[in-house]
MARLO-428208 format. One line per 2 residues: number of its first residue (from 1); for each residue y, z, x of N, C-alpha, C. Coordinates in steps of 0.2 Angstrom, whole numbers, always signed. Example, Ala and Ser with C-alpha at 12.3 -4.5 7.8 and 13.67 -1.06 7.14 Angstrom:
<rs>
1) -28:+39:+66:-22:+39:+62:-16:+39:+66  -11:+35:+64:-5:+36:+68:+0:+39:+64
</rs>
This chain:
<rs>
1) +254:+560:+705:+255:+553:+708:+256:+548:+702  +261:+543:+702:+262:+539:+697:+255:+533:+698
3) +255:+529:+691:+250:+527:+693:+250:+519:+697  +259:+519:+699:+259:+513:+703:+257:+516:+708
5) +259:+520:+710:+260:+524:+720:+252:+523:+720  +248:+525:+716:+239:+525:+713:+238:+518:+717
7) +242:+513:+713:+237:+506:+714:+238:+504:+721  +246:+506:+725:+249:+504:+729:+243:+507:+736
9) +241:+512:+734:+237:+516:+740:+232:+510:+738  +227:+509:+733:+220:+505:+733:+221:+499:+736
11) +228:+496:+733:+227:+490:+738:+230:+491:+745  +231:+493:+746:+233:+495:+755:+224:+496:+757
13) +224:+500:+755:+215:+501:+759:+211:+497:+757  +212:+495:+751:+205:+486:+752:+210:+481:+756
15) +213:+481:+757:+218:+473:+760:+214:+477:+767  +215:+481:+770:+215:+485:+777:+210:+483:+779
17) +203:+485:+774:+194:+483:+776:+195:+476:+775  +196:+473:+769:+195:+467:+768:+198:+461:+771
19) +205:+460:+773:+209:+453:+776:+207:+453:+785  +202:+448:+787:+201:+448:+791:+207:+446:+798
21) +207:+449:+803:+213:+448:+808:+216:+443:+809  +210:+436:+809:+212:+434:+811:+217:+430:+805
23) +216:+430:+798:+222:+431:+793:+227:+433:+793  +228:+439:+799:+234:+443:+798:+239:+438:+803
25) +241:+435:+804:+244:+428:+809:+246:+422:+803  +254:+422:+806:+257:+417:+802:+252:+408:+801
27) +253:+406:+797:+252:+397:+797:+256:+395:+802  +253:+391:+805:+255:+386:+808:+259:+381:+806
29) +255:+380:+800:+259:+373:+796:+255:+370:+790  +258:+366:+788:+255:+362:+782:+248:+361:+781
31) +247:+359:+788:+238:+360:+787:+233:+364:+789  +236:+371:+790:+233:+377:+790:+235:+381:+786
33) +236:+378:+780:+236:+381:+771:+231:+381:+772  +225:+386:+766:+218:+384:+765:+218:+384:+757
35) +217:+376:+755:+219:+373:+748:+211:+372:+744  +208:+376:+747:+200:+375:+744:+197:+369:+743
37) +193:+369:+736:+191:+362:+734:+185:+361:+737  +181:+353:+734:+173:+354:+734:+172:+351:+743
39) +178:+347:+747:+178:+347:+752:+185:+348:+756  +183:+355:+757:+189:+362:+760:+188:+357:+768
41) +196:+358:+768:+200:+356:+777:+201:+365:+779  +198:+365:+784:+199:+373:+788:+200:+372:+794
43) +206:+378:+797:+206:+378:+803:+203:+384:+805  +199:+389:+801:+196:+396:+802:+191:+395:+797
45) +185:+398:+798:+181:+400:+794:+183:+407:+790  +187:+411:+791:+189:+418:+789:+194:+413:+781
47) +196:+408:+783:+201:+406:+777:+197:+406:+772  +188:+402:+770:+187:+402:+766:+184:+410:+764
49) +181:+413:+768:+179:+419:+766:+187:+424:+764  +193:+425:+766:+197:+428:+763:+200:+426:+758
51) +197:+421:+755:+200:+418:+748:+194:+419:+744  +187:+420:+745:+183:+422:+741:+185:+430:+739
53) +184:+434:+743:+187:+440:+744:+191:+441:+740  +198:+440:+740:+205:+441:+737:+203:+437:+730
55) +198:+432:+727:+197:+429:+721:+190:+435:+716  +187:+436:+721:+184:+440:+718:+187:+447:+713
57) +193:+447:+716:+197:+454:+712:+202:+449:+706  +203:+442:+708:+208:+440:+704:+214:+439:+707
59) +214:+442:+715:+220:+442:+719:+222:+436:+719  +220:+429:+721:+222:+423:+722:+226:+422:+716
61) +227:+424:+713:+233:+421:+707:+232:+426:+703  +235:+435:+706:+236:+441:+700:+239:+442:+695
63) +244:+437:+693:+247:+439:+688:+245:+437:+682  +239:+429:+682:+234:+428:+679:+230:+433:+674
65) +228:+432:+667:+224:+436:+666:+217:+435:+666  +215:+441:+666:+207:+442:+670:+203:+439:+666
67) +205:+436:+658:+199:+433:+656:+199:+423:+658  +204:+424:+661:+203:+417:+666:+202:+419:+672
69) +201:+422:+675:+198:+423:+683:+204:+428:+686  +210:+429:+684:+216:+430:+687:+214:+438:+688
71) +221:+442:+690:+219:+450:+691:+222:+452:+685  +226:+449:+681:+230:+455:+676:+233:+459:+676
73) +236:+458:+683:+242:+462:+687:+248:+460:+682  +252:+466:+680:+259:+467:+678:+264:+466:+682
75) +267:+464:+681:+275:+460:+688:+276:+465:+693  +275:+473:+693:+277:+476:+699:+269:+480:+700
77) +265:+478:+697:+260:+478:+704:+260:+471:+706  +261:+465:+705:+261:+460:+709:+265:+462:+714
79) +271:+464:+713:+276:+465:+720:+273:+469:+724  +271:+475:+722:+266:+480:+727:+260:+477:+731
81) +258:+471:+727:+252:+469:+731:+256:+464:+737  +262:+461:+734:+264:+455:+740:+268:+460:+743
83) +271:+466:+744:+274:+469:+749:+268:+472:+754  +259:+474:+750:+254:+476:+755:+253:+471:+759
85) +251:+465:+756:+250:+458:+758:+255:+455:+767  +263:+461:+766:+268:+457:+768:+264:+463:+775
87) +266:+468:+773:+263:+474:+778:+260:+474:+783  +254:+469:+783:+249:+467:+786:+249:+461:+789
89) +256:+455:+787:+255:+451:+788:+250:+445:+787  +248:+447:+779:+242:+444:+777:+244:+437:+775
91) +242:+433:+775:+243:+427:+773:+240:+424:+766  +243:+418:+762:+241:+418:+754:+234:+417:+756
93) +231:+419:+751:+222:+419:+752:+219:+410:+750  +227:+407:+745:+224:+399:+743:+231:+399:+742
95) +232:+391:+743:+239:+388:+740:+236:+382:+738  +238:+379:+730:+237:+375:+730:+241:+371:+723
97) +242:+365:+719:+243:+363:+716:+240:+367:+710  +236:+367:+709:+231:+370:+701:+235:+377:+701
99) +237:+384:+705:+240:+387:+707:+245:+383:+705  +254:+381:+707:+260:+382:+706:+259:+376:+701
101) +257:+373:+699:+257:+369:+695:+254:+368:+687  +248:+365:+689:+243:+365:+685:+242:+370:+681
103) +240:+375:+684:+240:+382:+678:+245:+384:+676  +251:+386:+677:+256:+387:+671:+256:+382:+665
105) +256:+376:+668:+255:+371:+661:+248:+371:+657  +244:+372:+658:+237:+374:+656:+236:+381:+651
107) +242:+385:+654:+242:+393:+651:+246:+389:+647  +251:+386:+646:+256:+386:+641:+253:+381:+636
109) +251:+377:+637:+250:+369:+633:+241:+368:+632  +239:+371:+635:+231:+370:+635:+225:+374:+630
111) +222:+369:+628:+215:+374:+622:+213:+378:+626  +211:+384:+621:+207:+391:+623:+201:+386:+629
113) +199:+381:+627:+192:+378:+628:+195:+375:+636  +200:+372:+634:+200:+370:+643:+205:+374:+647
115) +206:+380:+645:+208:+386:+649:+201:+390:+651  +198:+390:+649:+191:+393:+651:+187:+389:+654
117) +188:+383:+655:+185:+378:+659:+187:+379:+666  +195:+376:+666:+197:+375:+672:+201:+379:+675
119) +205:+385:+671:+208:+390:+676:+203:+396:+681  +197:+396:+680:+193:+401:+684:+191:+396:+690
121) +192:+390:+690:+191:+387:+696:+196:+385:+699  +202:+385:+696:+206:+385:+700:+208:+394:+707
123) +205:+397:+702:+209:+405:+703:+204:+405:+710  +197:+403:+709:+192:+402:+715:+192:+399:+720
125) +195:+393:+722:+198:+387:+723:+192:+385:+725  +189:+381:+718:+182:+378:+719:+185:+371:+718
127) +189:+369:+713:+193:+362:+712:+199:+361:+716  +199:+357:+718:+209:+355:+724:+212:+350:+719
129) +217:+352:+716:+222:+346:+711:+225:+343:+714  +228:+335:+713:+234:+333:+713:+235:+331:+709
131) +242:+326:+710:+246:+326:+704:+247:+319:+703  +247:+317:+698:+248:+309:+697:+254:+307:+693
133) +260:+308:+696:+264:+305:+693:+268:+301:+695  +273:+298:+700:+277:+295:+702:+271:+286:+703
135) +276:+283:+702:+273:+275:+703:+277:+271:+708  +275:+266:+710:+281:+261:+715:+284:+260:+709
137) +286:+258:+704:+294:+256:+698:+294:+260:+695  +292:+268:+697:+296:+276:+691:+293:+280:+697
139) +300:+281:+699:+300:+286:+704:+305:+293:+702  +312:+289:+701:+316:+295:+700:+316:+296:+691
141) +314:+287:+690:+313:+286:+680:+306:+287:+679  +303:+293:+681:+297:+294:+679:+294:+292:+674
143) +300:+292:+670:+297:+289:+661:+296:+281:+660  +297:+278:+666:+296:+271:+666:+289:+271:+668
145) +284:+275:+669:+278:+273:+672:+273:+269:+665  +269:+266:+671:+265:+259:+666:+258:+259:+667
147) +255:+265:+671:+249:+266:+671:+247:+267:+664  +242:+263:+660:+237:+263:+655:+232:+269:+654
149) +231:+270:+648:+224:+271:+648:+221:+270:+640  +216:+268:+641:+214:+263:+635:+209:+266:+631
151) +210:+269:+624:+206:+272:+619:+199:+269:+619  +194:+273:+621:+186:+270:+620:+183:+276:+616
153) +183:+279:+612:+182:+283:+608:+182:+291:+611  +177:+293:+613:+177:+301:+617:+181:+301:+623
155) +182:+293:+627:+187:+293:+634:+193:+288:+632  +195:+290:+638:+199:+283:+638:+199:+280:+647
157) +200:+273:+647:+198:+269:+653:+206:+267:+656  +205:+272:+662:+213:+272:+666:+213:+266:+670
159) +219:+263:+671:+220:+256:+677:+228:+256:+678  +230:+257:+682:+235:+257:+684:+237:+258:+691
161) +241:+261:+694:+244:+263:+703:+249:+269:+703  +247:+274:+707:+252:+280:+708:+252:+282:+715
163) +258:+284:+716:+261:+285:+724:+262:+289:+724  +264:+292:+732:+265:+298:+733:+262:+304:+731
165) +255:+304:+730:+249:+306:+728:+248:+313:+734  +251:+318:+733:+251:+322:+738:+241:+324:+741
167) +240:+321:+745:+235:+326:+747:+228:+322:+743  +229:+318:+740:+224:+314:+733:+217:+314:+737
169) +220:+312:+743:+211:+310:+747:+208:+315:+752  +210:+321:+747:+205:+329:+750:+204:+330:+741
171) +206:+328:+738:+206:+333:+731:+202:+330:+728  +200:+334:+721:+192:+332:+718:+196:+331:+710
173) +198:+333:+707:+203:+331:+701:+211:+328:+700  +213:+327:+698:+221:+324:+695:+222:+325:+692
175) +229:+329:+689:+231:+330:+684:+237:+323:+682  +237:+318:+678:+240:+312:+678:+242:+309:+672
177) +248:+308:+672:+252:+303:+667:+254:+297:+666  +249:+295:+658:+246:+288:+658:+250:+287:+651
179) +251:+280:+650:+252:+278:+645:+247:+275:+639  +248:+280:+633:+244:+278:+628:+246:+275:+623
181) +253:+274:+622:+257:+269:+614:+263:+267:+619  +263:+259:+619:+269:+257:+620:+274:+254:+617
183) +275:+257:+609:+278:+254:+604:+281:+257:+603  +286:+265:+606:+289:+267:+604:+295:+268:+610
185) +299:+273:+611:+304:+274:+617:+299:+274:+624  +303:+274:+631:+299:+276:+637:+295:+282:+636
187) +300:+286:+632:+296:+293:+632:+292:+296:+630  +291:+290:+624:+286:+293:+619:+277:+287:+622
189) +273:+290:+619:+266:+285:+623:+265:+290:+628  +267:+294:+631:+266:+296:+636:+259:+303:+638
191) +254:+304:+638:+249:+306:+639:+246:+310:+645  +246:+317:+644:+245:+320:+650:+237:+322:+650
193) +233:+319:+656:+225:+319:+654:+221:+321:+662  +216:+324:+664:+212:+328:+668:+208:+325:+670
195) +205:+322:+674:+202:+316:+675:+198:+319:+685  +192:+318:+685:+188:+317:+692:+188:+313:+695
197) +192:+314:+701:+194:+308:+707:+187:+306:+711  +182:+309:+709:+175:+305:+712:+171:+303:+708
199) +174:+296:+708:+170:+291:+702:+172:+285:+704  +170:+279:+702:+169:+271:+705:+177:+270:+699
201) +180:+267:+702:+187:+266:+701:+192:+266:+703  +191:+273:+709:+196:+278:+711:+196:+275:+717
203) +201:+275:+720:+202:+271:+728:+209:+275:+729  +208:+278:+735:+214:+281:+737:+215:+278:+745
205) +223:+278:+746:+225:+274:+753:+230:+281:+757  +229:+282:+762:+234:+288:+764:+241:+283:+765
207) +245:+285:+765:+252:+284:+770:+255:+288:+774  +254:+287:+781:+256:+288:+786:+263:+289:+786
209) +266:+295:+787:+274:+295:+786:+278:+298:+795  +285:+296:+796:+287:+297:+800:+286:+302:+806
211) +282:+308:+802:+280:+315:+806:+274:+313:+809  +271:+308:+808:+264:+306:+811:+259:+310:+806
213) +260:+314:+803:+253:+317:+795:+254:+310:+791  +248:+312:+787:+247:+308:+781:+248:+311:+774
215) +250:+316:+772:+249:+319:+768:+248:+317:+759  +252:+310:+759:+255:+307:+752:+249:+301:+753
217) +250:+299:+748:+244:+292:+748:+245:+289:+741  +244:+283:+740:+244:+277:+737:+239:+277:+734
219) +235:+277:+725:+231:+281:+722:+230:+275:+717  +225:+270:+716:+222:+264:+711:+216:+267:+707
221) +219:+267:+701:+211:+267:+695:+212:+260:+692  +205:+259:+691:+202:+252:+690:+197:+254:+687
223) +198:+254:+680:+194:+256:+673:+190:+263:+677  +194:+268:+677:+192:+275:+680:+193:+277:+673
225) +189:+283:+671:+186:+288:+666:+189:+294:+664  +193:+296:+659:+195:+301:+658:+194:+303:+652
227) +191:+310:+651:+187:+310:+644:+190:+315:+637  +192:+313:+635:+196:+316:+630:+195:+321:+628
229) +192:+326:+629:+191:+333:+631:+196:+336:+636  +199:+333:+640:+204:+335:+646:+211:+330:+643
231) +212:+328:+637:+216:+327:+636:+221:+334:+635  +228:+335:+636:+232:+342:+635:+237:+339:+631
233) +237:+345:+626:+242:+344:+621:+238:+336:+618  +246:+334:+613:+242:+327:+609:+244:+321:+614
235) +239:+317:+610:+243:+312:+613:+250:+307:+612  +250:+306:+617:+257:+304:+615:+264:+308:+618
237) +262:+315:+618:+265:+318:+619:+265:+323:+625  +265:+319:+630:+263:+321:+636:+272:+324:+641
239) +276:+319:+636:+284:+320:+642:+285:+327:+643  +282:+331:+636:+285:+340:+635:+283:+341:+641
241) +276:+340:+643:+271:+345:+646:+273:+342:+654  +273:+337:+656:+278:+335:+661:+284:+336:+664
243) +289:+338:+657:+295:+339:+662:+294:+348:+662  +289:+352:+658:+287:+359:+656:+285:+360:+666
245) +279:+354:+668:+278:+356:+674:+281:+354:+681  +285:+350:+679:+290:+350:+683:+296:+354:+685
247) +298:+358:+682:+302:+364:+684:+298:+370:+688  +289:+371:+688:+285:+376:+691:+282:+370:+698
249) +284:+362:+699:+285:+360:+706:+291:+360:+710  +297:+360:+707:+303:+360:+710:+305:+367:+712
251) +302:+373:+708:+301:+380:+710:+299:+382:+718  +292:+378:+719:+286:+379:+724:+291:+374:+729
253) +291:+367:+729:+296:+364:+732:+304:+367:+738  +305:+374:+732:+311:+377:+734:+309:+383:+738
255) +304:+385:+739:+302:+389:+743:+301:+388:+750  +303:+380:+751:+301:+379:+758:+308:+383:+760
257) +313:+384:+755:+318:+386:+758:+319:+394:+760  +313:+398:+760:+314:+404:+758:+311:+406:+768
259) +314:+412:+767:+314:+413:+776:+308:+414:+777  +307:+411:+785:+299:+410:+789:+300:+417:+792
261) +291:+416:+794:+288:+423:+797:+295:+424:+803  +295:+421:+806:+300:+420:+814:+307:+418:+811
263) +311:+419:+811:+318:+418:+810:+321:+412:+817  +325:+408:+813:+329:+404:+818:+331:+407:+822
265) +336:+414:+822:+338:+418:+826:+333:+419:+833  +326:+423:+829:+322:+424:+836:+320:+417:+837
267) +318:+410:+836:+316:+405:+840:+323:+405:+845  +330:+408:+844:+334:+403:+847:+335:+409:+853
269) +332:+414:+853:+334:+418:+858:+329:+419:+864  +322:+416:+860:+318:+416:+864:+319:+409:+871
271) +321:+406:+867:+323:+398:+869:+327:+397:+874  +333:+402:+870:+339:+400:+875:+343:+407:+878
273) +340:+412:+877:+342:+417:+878:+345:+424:+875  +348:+430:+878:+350:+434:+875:+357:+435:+882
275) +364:+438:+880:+368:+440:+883:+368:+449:+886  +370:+454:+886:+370:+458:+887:+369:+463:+884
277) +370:+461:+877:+370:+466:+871:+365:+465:+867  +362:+460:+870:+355:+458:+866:+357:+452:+862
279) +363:+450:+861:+365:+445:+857:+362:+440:+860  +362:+432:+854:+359:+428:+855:+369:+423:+862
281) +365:+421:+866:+372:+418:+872:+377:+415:+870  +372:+408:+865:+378:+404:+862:+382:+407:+857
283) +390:+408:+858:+393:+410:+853:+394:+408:+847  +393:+399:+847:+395:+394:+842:+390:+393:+839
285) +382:+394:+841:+375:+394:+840:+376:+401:+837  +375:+404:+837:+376:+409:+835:+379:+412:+828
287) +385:+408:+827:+388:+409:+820:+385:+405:+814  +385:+400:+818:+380:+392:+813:+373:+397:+810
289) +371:+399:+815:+363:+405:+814:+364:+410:+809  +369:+414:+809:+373:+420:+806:+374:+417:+797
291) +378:+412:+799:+381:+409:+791:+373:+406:+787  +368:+403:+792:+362:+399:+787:+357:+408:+787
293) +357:+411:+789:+354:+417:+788:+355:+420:+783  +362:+422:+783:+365:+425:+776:+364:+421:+771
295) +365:+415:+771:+364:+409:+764:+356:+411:+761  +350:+412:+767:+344:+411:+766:+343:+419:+761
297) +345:+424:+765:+345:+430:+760:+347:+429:+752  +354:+427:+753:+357:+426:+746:+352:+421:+742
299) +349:+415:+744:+345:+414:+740:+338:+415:+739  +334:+421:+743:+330:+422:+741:+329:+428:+737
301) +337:+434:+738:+337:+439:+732:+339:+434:+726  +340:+430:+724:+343:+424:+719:+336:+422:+715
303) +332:+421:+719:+325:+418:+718:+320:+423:+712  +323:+429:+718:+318:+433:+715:+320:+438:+706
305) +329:+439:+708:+332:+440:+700:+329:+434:+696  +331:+428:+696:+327:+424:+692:+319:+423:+689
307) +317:+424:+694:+311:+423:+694:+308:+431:+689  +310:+435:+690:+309:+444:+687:+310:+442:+680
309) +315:+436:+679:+318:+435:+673:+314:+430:+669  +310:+427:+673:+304:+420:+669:+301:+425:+667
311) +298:+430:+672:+291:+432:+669:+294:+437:+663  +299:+439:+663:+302:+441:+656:+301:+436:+649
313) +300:+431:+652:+298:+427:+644:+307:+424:+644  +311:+425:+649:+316:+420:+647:+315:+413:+650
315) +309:+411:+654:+308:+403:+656:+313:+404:+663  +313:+397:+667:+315:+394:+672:+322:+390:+669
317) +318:+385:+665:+324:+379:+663:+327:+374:+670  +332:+374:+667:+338:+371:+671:+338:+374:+679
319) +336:+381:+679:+335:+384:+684:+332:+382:+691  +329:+379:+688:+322:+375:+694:+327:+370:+698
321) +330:+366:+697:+333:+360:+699:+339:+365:+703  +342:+369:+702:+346:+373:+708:+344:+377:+713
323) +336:+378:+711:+334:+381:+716:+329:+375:+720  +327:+369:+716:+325:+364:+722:+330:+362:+726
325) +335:+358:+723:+341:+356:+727:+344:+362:+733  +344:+366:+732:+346:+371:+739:+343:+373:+742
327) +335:+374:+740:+330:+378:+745:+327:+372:+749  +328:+367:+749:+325:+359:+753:+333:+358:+757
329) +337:+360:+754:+344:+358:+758:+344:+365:+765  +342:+371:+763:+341:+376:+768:+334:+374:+773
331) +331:+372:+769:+326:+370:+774:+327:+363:+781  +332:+360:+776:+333:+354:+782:+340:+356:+786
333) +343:+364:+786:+348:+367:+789:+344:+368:+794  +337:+373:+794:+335:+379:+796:+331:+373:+802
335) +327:+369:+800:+326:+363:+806:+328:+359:+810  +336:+357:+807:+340:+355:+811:+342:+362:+818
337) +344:+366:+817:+344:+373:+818:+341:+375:+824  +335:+374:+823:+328:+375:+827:+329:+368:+832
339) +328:+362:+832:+333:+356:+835:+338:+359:+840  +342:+359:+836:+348:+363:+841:+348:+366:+846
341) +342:+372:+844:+341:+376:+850:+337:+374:+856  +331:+368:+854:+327:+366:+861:+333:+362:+863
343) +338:+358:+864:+339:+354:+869:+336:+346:+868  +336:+346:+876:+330:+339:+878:+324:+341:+875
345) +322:+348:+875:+314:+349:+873:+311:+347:+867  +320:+346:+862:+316:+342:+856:+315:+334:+853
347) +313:+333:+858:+314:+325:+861:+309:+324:+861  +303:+328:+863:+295:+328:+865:+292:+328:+857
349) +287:+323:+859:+280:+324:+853:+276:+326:+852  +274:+327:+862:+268:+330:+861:+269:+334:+868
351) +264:+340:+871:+265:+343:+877:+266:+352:+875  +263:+354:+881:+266:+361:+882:+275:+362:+881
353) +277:+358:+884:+285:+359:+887:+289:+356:+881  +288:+353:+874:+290:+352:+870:+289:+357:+863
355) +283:+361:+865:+279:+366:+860:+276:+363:+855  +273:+359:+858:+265:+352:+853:+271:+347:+851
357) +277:+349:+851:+281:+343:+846:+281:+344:+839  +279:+352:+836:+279:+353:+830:+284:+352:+828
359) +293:+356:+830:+299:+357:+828:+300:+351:+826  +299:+345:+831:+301:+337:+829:+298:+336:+824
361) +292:+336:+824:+288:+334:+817:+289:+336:+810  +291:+345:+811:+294:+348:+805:+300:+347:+803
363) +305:+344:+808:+312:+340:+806:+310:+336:+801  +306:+331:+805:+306:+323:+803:+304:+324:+795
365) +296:+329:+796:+295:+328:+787:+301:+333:+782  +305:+336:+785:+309:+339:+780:+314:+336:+775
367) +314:+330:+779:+319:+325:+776:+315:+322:+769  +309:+324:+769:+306:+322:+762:+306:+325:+756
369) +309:+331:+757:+307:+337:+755:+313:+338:+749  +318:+334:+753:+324:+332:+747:+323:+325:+741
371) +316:+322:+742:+316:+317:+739:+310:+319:+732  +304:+321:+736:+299:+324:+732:+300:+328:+726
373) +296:+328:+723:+298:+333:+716:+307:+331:+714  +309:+325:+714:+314:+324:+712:+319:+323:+718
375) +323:+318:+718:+330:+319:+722:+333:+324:+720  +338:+324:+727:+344:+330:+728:+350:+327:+723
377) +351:+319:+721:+354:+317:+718:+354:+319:+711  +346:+318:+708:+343:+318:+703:+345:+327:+700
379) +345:+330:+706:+344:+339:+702:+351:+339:+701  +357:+337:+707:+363:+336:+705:+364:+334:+698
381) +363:+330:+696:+364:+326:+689:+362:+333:+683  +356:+334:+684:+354:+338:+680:+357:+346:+679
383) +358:+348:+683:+363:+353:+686:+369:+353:+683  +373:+347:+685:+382:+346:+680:+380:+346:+671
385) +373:+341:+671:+374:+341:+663:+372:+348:+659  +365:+352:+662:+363:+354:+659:+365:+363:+661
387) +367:+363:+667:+367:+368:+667:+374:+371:+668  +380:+368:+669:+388:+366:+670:+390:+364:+662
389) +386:+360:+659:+388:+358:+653:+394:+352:+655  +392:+348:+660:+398:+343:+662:+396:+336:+656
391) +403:+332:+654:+400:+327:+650:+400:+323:+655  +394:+317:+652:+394:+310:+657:+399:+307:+656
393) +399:+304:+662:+406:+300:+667:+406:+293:+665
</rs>
């Protein structure tokens, strides 16, 4: 017995004893992730014990090494464990920012001293991260942001405003891009620092968006704390480690386009029927379903060549923008799609006979999905220059 077919049998029989049933059942949605943190939103109490569980081995983030909390899983037992995982219909044991985000740049850019700090509590999901970048006047020119933060020896004292704060007012940390010299270009001054959302300064506002969730929020420090011990990389030199982890958000971002437990196909037959053959009735529904099917396959075998090929040590790059831009474009197909097939029923917000009014609300928030982590404009741009090689117009 080779010694994967070895690992594949163990993990099959701990996932079996260990992931509780009621884990083995699709997400619902955005707020039936279990994001951790020091005050965890749950819709099961199994969420946080099947995250202890699967952290205790390193599972929440295998491919991590064990001397930060991870499993030191090699790329093809990670695939072995997400195919057991797939087997059983397990679901992630944690999703979170600190996970897609945060810790690649921390693995990359970060001291021995604050990788020992904070990736074992990410792997744990004892910390919830958001992300502090976007401002009302640097949104798509990121580099134009004018958040402060003011040398006082060991800290420095943050003041400024940042938007679209995914999630800010569950989460206990920020990872956040402040301005420390403003004598040079937009992009230089720029300081990537780690800072505790629970402290007198810190005032978070949700905003309410079209889907009726609040997800994003509106985020003010007023002489808030951040200790130069969590400073990453030097200062000043924050733009690397920002646009470093922006290619591991527009990554995560593009997964919304990767196929669901339920296929549009089976929502639209359950809905509107089958013909005699089993086929789904609508003939023209039907080929619309066929063509966004096949596109979703093709970019999900696309994901995974690439992806095969970072963990090779060849990086993402330019990569990430073509996989944000399409995987947020298939997912505001694959919901339209879903639309299509209720009818009037997708007209309702709320009700049995609309099915709670999720499909609407999933619509509605997907159209943000092409803004976040970058417009669809912005990846276009970057795409023609950098990956095309096109000269500016």
């Amino acid at each position: 017995m080779s010694n994967l077919e070895k690992f594949r049998q163990e993990a099959r029989a701990w996932l079996e004893e260990n992931c509780p049933h009621s884990m083995r059942t699709p997400v619902k949605g955005f707020d039936d992730f279990y994001s951790g943190g020091r005050k965890p939103k749950m819709e099961h109490p199994d969420q946080k014990r099947w995250c202890d569980r699967m952290a205790e081995r390193g599972w929440t983030v295998p491919h991590w090494p064990k001397k930060y909390g991870g499993g030191g899983l090699d790329n093809e037992e990670v695939k072995i464990l997400q195919q057991e995982m797939a087997r059983i219909g397990a679901r992630r044991p944690l999703d979170s920012f600190g996970i897609s985000m945060l810790g690649p740049a921390l693995l990359h850019f970060g001291s021995e001293e604050q990788k020992l700090e904070h990736l074992p509590k990410i792997v744990r999901g004892e910390i919830r991260w958001c992300q502090g970048y976007s401002e009302p006047n640097a949104g798509s020119d990121l580099a134009s942001l004018a958040t402060r933060a003011e040398d006082k020896g060991d800290h420095y004292v943050i003041n400024g405003q940042k938007i679209w704060t995914s999630y800010a007012d569950l989460c206990d940390w920020i990872f956040c891009l402040v301005r420390t010299d403003n004598t040079g270009s937009k992009h230089e001054g720029i300081s990537f620092v780690l800072f505790d959302m629970d402290q007198p300064g810190v005032t978070v506002r949700p905003i309410k968006l079209i889907s009726g969730s609040s997800p994003f929020c509106e985020t003010f420090f007023d002489n808030a704390i951040a200790y130069k011990k969590n400073l990453i990389g030097e200062e000043g030199k924050g733009w690397t480690i920002a646009k470093y982890l922006l290619t591991h958000e527009r990554e995560m971002i593009s997964g919304f386009g990767a196929a669901p437990k339920k296929s549009v196909g089976q929502v639209a037959v359950e809905t509107l029927g089958a013909d005699v053959t089993g086929r789904l009735a609508n003939s023209v529904l039907r080929q619309t379903i066929a063509q966004y099917q096949l596109d979703t396959l093709a970019f999900g075998a696309t994901m995974a060549r690439v992806g095969d090929e970072a963990k090779a040590g060849q990086g993402l790059g330019a990569a990430s923008s073509i996989f944000k831009y399409y995987g947020t474009e298939l997912n505001k197909r694959r919901n339209e799609l879903n639309l299509a097939t209720l009818g009037e029923a997708a007209l309702g917000w709320d009700g049995d006979c609309y099915h709670g009014g999720y499909l609407s609300r999933d619509w509605l928030r997907s159209k943000g999905n092409s803004i976040e982590g970058g417009t669809s404009e912005v990846q276009l741009n970057i795409i023609a220059k950098r990956v095309l090689g096109l000269p500016d117009a």
